[in-house]
Backbone as a chain_set.jsonl record, in Angstrom:
{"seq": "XXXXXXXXXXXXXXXXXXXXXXXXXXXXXXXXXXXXXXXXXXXXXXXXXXXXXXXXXXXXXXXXXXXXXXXXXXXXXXXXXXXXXXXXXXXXXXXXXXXXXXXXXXXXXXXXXXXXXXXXXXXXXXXXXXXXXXXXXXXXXXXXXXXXXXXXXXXXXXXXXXXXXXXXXXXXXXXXXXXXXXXXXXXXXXXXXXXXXXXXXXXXXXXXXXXXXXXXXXX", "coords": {"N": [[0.398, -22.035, 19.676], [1.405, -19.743, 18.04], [-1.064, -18.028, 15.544], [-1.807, -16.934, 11.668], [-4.033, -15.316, 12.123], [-3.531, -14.348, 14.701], [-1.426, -12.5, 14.354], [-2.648, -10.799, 12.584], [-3.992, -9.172, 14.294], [-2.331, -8.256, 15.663], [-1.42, -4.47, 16.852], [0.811, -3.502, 16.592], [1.737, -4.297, 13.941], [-0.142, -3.813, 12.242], [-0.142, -1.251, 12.271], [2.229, -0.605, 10.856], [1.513, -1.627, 8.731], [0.397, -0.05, 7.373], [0.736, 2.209, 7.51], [3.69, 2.1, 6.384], [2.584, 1.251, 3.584], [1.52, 3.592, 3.001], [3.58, 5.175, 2.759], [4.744, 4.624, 0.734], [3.71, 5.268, -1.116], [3.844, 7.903, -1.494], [6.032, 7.987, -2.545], [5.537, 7.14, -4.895], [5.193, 4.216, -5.336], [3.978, 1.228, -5.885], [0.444, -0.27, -5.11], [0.633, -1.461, -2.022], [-0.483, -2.55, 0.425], [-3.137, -4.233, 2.316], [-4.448, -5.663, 0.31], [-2.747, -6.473, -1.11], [-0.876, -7.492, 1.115], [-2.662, -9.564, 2.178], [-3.659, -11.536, -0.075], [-0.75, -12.152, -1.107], [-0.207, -13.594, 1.454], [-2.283, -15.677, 1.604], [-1.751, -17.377, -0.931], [0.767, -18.197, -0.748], [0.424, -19.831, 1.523], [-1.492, -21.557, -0.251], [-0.064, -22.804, -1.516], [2.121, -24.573, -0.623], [0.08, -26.309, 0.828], [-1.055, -27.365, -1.38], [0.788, -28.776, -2.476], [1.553, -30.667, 0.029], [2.896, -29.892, 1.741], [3.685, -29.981, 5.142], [0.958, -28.592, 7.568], [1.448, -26.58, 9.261], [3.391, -25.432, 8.511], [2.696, -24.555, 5.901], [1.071, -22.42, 7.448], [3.012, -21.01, 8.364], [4.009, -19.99, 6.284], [2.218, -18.335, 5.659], [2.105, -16.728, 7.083], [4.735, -15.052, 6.736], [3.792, -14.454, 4.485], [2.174, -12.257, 4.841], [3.746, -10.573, 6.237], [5.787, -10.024, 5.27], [6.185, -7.267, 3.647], [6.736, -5.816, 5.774], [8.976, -3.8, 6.289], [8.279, -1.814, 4.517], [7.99, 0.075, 6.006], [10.284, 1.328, 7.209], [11.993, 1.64, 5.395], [12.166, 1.648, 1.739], [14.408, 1.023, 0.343], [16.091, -2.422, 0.806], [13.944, -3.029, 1.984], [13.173, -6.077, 2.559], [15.263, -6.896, 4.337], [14.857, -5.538, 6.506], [12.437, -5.427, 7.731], [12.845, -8.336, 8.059], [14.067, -7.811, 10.112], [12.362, -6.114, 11.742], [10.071, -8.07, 12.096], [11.013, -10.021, 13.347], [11.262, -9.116, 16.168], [8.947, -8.39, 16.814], [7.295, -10.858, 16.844], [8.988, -12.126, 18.161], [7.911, -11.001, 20.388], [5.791, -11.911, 20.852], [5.867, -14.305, 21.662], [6.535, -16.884, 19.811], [7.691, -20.17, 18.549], [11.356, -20.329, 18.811], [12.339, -21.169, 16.257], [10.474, -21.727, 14.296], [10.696, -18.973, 14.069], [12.8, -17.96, 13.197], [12.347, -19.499, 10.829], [10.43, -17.934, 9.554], [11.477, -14.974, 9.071], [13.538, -15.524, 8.039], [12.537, -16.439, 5.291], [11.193, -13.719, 4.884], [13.586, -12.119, 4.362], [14.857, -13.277, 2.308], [12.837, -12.579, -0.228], [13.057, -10.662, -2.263], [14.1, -9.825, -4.985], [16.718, -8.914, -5.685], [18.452, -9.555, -4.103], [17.557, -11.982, -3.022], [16.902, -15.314, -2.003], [16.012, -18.741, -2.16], [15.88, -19.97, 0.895], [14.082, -22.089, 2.028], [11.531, -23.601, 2.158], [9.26, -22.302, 3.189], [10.171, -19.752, 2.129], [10.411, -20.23, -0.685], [7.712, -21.14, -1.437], [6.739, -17.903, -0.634], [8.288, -16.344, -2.336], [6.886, -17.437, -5.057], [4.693, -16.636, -4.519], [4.649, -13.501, -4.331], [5.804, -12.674, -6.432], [3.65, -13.097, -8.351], [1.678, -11.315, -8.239], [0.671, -9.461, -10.125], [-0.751, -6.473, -11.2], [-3.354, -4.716, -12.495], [-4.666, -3.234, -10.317], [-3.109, -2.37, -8.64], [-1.967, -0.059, -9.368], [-1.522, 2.592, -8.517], [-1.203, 5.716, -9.881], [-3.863, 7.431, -11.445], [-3.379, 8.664, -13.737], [-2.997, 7.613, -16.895], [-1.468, 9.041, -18.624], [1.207, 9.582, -17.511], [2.591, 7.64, -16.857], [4.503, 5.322, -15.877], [7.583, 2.885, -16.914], [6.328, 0.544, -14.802], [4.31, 1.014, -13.997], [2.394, 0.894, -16.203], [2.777, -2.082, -16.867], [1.682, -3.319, -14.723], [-0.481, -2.505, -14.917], [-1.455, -3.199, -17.498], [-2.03, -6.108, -16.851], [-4.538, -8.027, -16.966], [-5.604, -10.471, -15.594], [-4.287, -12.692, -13.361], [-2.724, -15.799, -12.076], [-2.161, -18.227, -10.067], [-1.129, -21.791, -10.464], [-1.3, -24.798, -9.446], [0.386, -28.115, -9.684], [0.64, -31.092, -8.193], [0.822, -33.832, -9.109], [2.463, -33.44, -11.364], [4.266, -31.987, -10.792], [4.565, -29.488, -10.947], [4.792, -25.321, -11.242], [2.79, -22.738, -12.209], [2.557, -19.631, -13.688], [-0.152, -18.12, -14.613], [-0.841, -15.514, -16.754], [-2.531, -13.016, -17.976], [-2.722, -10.553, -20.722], [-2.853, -7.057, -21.237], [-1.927, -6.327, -24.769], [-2.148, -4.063, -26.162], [-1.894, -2.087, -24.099], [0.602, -2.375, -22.986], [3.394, -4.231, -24.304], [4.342, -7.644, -24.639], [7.082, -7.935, -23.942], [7.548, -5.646, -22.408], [7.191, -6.578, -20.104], [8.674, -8.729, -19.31], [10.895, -6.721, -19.497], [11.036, -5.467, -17.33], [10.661, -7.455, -15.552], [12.233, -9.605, -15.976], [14.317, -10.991, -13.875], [12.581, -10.904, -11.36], [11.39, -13.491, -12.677], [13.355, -15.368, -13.009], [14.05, -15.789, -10.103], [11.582, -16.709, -9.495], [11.761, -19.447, -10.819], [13.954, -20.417, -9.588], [12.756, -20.998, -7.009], [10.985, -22.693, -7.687], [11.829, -25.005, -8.001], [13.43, -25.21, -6.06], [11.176, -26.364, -4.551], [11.154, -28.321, -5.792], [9.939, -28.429, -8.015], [8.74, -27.646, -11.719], [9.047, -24.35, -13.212], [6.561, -22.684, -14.853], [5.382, -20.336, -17.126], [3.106, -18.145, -18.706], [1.311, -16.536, -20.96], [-0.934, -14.724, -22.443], [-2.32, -17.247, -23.248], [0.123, -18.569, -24.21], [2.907, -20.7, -23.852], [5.614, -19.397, -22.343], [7.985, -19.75, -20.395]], "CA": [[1.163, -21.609, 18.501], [0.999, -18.053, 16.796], [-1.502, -17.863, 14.004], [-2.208, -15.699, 11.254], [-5.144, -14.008, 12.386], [-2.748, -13.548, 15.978], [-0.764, -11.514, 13.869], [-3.775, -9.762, 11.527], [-4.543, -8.53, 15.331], [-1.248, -7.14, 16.642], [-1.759, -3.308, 17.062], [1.9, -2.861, 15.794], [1.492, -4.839, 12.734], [-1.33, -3.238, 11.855], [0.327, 0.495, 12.204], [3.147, -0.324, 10.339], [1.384, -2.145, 7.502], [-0.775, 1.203, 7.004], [2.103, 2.985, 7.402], [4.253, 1.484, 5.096], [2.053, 1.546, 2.563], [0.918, 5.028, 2.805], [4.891, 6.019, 2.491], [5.317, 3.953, -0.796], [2.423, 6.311, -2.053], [4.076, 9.524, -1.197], [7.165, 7.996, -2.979], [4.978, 6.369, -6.182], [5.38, 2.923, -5.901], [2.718, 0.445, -6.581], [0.02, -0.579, -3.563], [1.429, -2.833, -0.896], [-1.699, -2.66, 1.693], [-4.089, -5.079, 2.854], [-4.799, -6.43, -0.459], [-1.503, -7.566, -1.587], [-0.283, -8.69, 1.925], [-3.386, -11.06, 2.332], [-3.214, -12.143, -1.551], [0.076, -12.797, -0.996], [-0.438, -14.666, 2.08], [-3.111, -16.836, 0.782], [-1.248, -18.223, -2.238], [1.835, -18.828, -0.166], [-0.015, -21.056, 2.014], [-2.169, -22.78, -1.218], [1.512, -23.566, -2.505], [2.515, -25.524, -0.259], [-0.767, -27.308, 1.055], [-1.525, -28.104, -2.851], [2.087, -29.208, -2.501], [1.453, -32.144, 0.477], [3.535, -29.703, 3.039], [2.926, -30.027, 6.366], [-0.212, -27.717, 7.756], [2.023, -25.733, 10.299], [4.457, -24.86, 7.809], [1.703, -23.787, 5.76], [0.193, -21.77, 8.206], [4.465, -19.855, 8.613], [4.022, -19.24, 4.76], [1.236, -17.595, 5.202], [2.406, -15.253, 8.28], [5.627, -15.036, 6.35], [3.295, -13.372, 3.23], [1.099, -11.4, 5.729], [4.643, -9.632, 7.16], [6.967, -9.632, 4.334], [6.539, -5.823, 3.31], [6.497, -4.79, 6.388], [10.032, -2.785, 6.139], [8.692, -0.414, 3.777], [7.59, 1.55, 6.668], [11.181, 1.908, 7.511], [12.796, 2.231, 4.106], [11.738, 0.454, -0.078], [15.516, -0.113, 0.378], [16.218, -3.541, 1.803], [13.114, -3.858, 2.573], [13.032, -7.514, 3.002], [16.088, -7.037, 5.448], [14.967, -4.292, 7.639], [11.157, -5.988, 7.842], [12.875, -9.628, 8.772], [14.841, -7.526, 12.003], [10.858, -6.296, 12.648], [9.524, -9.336, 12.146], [11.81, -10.71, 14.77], [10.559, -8.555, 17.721], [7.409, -9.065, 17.258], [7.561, -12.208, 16.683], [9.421, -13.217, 19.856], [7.157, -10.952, 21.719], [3.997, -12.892, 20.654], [5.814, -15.876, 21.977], [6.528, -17.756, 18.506], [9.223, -20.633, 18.898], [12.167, -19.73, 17.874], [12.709, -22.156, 14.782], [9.616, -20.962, 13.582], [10.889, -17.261, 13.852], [13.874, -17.604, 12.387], [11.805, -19.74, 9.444], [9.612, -16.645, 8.454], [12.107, -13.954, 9.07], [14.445, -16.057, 6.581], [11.326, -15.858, 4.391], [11.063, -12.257, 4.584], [14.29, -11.254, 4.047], [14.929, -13.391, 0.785], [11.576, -12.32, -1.131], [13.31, -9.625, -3.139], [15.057, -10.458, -6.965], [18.178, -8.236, -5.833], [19.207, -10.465, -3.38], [17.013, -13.238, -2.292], [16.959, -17.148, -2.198], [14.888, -19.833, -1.153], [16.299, -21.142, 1.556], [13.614, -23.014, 2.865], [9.899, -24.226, 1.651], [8.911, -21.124, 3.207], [10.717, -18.875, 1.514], [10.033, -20.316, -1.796], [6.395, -20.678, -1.609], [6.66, -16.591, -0.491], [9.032, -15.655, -3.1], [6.335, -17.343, -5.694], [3.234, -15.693, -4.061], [5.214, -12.292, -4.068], [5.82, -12.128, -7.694], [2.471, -13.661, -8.753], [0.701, -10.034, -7.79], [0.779, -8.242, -11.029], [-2.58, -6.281, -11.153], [-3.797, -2.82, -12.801], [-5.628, -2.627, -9.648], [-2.181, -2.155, -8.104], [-1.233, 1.041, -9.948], [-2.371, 4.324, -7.625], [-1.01, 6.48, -10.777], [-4.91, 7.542, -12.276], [-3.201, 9.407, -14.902], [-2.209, 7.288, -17.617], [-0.346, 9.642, -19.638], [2.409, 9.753, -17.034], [2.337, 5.923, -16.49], [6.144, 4.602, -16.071], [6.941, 1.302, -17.33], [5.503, -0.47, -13.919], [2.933, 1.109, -13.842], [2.035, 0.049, -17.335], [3.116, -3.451, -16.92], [1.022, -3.624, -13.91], [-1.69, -1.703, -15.213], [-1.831, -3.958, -18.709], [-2.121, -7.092, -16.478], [-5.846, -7.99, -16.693], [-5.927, -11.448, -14.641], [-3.321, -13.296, -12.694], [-3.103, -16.666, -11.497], [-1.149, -19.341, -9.619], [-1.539, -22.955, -10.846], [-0.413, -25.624, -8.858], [0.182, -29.396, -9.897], [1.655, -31.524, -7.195], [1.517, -34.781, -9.474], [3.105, -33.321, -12.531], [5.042, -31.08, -9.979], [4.512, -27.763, -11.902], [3.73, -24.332, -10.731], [2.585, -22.141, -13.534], [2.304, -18.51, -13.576], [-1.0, -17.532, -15.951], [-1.266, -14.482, -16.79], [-3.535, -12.394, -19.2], [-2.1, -9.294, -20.51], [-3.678, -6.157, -22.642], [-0.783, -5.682, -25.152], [-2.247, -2.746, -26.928], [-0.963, -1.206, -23.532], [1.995, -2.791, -22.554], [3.79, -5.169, -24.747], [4.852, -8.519, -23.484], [8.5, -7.597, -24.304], [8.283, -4.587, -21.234], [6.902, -7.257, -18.808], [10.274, -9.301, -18.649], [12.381, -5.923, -19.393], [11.527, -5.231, -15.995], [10.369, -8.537, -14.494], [12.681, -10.918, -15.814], [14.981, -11.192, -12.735], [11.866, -12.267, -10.575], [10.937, -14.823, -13.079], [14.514, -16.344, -12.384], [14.004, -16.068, -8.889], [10.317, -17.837, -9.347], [11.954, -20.141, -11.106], [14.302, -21.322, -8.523], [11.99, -21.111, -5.846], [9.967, -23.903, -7.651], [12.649, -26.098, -8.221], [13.466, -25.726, -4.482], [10.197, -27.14, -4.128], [10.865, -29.733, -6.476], [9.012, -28.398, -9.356], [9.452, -26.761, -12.78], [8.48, -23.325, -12.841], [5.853, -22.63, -16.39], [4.976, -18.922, -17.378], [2.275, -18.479, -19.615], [1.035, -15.499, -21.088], [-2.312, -14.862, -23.242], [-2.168, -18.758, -23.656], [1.028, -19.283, -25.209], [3.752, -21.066, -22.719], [7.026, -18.936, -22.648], [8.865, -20.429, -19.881]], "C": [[0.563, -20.33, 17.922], [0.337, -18.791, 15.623], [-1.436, -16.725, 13.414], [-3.133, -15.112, 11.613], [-4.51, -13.682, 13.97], [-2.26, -12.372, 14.978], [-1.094, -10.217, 13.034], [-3.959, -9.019, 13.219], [-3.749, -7.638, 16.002], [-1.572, -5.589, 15.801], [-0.441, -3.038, 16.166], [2.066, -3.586, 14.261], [0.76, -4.055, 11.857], [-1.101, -1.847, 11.209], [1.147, -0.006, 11.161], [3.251, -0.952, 8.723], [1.049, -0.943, 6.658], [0.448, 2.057, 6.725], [2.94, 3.53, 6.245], [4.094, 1.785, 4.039], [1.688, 3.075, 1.86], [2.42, 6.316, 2.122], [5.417, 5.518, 1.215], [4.337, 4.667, -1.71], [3.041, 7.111, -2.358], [5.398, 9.225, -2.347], [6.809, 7.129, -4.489], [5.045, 5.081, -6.389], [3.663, 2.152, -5.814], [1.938, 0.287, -5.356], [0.675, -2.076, -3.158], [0.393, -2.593, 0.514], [-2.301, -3.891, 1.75], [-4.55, -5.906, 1.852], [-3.854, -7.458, -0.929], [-0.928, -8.54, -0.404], [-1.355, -9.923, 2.214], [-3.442, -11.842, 0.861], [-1.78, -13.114, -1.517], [0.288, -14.081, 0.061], [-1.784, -15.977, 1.746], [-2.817, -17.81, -0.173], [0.056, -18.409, -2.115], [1.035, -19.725, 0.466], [-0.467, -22.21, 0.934], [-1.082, -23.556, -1.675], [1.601, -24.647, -1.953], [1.501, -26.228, 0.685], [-1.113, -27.954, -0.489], [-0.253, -29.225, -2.849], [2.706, -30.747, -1.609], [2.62, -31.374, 1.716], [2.806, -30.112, 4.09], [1.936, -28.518, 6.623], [0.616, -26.395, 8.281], [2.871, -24.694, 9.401], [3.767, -24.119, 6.768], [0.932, -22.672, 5.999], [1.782, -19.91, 8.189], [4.229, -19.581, 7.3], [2.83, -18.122, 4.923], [1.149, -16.515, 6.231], [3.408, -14.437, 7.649], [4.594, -13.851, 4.902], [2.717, -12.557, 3.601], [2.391, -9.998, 5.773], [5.366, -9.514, 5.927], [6.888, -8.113, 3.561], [6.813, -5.272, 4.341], [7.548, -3.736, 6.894], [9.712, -2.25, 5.61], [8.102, 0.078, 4.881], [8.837, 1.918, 7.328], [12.148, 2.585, 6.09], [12.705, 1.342, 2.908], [13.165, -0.154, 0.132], [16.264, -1.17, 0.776], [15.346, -3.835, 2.38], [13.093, -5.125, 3.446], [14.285, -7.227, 4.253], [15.427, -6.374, 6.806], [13.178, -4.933, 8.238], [11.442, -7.702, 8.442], [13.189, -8.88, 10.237], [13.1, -6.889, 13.084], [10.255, -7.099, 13.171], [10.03, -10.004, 13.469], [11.252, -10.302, 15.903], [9.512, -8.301, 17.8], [7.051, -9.897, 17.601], [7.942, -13.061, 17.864], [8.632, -12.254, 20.445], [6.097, -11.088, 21.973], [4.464, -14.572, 21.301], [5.727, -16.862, 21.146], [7.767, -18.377, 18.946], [10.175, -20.502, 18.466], [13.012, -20.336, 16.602], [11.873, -21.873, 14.203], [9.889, -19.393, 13.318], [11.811, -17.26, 12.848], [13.482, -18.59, 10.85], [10.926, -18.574, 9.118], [10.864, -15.39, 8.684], [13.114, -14.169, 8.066], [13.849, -15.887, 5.232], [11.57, -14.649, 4.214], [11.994, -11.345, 4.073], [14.67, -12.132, 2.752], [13.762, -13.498, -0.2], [11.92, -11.29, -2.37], [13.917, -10.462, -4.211], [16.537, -9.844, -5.971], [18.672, -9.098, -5.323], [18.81, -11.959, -2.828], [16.972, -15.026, -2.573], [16.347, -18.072, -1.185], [15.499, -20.796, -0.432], [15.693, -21.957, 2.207], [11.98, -23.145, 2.013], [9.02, -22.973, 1.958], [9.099, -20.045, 2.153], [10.335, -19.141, -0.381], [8.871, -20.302, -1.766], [5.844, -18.838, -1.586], [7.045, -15.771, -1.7], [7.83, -16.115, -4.83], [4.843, -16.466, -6.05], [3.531, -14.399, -4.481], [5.089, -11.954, -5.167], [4.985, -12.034, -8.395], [1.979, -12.254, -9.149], [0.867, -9.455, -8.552], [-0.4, -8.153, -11.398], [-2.951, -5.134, -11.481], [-4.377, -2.496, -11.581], [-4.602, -2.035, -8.129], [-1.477, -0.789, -8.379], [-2.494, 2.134, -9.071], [-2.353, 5.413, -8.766], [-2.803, 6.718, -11.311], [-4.659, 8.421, -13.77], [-2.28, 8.65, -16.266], [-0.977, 7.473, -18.664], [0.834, 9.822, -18.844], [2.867, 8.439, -16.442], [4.081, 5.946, -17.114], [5.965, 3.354, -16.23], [6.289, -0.023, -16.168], [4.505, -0.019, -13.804], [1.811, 0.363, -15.209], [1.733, -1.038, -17.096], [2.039, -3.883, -15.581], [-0.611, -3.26, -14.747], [-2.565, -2.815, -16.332], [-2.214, -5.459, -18.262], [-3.55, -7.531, -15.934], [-5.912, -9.193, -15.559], [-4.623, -12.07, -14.372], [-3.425, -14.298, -11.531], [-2.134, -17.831, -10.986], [-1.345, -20.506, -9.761], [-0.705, -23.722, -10.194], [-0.4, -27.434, -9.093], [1.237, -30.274, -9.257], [1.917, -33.201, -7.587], [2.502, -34.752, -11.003], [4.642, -32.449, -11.547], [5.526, -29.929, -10.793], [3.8, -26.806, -10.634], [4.06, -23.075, -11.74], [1.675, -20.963, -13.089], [1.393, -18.272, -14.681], [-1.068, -16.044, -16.117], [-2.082, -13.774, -18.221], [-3.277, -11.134, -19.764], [-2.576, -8.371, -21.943], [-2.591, -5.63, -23.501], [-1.35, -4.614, -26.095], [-1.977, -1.512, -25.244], [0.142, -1.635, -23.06], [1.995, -4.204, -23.667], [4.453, -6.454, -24.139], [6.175, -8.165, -23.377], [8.688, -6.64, -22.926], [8.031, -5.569, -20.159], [8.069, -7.68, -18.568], [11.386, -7.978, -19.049], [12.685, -6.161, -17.95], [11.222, -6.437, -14.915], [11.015, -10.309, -14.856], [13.523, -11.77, -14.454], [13.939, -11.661, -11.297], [11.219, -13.657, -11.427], [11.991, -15.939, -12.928], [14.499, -16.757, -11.281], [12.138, -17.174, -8.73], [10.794, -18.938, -9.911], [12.908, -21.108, -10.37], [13.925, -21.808, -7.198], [11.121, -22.442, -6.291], [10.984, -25.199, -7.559], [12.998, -26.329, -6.622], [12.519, -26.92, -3.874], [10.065, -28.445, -4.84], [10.072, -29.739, -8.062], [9.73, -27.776, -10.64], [8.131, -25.649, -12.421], [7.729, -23.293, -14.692], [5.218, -21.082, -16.131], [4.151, -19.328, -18.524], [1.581, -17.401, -19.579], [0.133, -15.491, -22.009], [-2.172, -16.07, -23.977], [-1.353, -19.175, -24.049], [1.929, -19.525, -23.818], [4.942, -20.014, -23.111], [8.317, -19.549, -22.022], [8.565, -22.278, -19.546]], "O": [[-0.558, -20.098, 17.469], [0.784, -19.715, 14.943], [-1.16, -15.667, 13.979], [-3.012, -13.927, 11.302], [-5.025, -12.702, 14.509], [-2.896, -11.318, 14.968], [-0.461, -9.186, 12.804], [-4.107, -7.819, 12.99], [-4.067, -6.652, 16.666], [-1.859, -5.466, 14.61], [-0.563, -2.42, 15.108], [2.797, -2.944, 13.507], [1.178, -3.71, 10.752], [-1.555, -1.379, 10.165], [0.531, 0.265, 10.131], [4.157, -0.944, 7.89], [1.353, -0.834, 5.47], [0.89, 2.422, 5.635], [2.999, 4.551, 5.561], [4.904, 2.403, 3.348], [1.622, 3.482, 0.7], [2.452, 7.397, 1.533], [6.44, 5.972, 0.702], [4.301, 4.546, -2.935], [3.047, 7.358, -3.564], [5.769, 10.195, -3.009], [7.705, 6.557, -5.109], [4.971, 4.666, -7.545], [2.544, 2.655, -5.706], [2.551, 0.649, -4.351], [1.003, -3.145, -3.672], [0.923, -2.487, 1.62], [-1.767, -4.722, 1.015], [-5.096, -6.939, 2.238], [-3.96, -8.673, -1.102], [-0.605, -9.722, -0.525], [-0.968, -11.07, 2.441], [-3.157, -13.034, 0.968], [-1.676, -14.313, -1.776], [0.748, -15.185, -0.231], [-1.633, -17.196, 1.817], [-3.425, -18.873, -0.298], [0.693, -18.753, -3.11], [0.9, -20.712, -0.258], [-0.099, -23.383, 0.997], [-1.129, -24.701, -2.124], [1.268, -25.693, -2.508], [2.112, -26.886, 1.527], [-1.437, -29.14, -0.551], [-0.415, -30.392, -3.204], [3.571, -31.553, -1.951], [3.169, -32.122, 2.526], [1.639, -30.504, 4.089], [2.159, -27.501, 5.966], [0.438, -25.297, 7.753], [2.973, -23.478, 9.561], [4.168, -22.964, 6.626], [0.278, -22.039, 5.17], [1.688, -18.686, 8.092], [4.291, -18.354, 7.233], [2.737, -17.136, 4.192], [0.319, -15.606, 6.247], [3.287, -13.219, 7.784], [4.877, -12.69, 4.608], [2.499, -11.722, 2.724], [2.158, -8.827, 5.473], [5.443, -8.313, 5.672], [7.805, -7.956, 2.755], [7.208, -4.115, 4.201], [7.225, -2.901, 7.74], [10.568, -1.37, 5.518], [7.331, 0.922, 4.424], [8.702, 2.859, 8.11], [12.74, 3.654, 5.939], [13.188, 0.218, 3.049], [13.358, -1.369, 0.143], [17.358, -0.798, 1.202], [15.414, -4.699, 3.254], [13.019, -5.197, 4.673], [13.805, -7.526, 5.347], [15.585, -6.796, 7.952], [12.95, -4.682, 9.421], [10.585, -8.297, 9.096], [12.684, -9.254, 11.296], [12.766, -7.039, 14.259], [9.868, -7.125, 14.339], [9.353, -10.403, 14.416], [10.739, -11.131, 16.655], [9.001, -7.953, 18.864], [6.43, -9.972, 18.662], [7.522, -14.111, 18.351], [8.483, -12.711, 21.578], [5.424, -10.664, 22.913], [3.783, -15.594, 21.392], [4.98, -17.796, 21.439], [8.697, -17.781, 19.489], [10.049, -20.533, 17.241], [14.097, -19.96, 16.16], [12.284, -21.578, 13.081], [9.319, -18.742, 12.443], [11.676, -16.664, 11.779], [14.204, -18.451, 9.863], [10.865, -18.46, 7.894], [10.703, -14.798, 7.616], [13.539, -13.275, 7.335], [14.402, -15.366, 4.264], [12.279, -14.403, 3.238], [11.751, -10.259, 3.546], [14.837, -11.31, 1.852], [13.72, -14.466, -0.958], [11.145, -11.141, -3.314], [14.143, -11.671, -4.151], [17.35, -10.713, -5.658], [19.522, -9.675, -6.001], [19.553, -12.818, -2.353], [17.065, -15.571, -3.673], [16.241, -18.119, 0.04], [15.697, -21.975, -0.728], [16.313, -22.671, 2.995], [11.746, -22.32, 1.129], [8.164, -22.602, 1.154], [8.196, -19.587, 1.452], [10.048, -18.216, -1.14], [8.517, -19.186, -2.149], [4.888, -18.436, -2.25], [6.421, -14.785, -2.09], [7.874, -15.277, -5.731], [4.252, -15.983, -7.015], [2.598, -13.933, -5.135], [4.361, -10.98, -5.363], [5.033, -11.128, -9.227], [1.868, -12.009, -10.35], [1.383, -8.414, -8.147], [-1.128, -9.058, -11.806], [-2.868, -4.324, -10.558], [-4.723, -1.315, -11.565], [-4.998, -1.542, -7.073], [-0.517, -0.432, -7.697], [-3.715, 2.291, -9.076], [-3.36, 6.121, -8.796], [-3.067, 5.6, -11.754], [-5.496, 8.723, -14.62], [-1.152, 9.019, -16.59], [-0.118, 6.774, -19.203], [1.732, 10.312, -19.528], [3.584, 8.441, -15.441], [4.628, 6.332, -18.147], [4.968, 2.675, -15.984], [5.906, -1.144, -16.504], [3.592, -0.758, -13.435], [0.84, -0.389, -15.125], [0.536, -1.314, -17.033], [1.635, -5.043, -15.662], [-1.577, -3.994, -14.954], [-3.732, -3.192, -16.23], [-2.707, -6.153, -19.152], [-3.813, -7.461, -14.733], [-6.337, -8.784, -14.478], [-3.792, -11.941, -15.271], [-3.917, -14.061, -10.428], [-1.31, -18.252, -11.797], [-2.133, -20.728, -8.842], [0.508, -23.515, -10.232], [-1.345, -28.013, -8.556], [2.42, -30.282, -9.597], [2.712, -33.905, -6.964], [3.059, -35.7, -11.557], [5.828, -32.511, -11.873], [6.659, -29.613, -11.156], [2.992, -27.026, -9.731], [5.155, -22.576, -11.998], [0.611, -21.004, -12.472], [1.931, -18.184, -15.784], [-1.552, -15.494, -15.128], [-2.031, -14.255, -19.353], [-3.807, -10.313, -19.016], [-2.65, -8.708, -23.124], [-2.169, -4.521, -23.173], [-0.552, -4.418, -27.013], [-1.904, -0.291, -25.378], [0.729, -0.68, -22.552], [1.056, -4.976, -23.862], [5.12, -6.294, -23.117], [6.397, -8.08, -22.169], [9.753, -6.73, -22.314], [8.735, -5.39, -19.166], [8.685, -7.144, -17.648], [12.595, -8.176, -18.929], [13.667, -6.642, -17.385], [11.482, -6.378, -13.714], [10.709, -11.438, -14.472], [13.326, -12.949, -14.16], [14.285, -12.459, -10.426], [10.689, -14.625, -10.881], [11.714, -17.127, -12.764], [14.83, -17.924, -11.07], [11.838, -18.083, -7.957], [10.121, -19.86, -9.452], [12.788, -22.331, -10.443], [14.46, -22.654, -6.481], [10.623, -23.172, -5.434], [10.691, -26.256, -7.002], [12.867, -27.412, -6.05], [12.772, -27.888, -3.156], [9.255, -29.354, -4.656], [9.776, -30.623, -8.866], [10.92, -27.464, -10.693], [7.042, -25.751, -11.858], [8.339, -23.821, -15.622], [4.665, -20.752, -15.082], [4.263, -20.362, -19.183], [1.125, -17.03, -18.497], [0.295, -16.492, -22.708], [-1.932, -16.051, -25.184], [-1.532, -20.321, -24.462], [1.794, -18.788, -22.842], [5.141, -19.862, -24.317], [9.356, -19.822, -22.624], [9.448, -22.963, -19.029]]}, "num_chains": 1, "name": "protein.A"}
């Protein structure tokens, strides 16, 4: 069976993570390298082992968070689409079965707010990992005076954490946030539409979804 560290090893993976990333620079968006795709894959898998999934399926969440940017090295737009049709031919030419392919490539392409949905245990554990990642250490901008509101909102986000309770069946977004630079009010201008989508991704899983921001619950 394909693991993740098969896939930390493919040569074309590898290029097109670097890639990717290096072209979401040139075009200002936030980092999407090596930190966020293993972050993200890490706390897709914890989901659903905290959760009592099976290991295997576990193991596809966490290939599924490894690969899921990896369309921006063709284009930010549709990402998730154009990174599942990658995903695919790699994928079958590592010799992955093909019910497992077509479970992370389903993953990958509904991870976005615009369009995406958890159609599978995968996909929701991904789509919670995905959004989780708000991190000043994510903003490339060093010039704060020209800081747009994600960069802010990223920037103002001192700690960030995924809580998982598989006998209350919660999964609770903590976060810690410096509002003398960003107010909580810009975080959901621009990030309410993935908190909807985290929020049905838990319920997929059976859970309620809980936000929680410098200690006070919101959602």
């Amino acid at each position: 069976m394909i693991t993740l560290e098969d896939i930390k090893n493919n040569p074309i993976v590898d290029s097109f993570i670097r890639k990717g990333n290096e072209y979401l620079g040139v075009m200002g968006f936030t980092e999407h390298s090596y930190r966020h795709l293993n972050l993200v894959s890490s706390i897709a898998r914890s989901i659903l082992e905290r959760l009592g999934y099976p290991e295997r399926e576990a193991e596809l969440a966490a290939i599924a968070g490894y690969l899921h940017d990896i369309g921006n090295v063709v284009s930010r737009n549709d990402h998730g689409i154009s990174g599942a049709v990658l995903a695919f031919s790699i994928l079958n030419g590592m010799g992955m079965h093909p019910d497992e392919i077509a479970t992370v490539i389903s993953a990958i392409a509904n991870h976005e707010e615009q369009y995406g949905q958890p159609v599978n245990n995968v996909a929701a554990a991904l789509i919670v990992a995905d959004k989780s990642d708000v991190h000043r250490s994510r903003v490339r901008n060093q010039d704060f005076a020209t800081f747009d509101i994600h960069d802010r909102v990223n920037y103002a986000v001192e700690h960030a954490f995924i809580w998982v309770d598989r006998e209350k069946r919660t999964i609770t977004m903590d976060l810690t946030i410096d509002i003398n630079i960003c107010p909580v009010m810009e975080y959901f201008e621009i990030f309410l539409t993935r908190m909807t989508l985290c929020r049905r991704a838990a319920n997929f899983l059976q859970c309620n979804f809980e936000l929680i921001i410098n200690g006070s619950k919101l959602l």
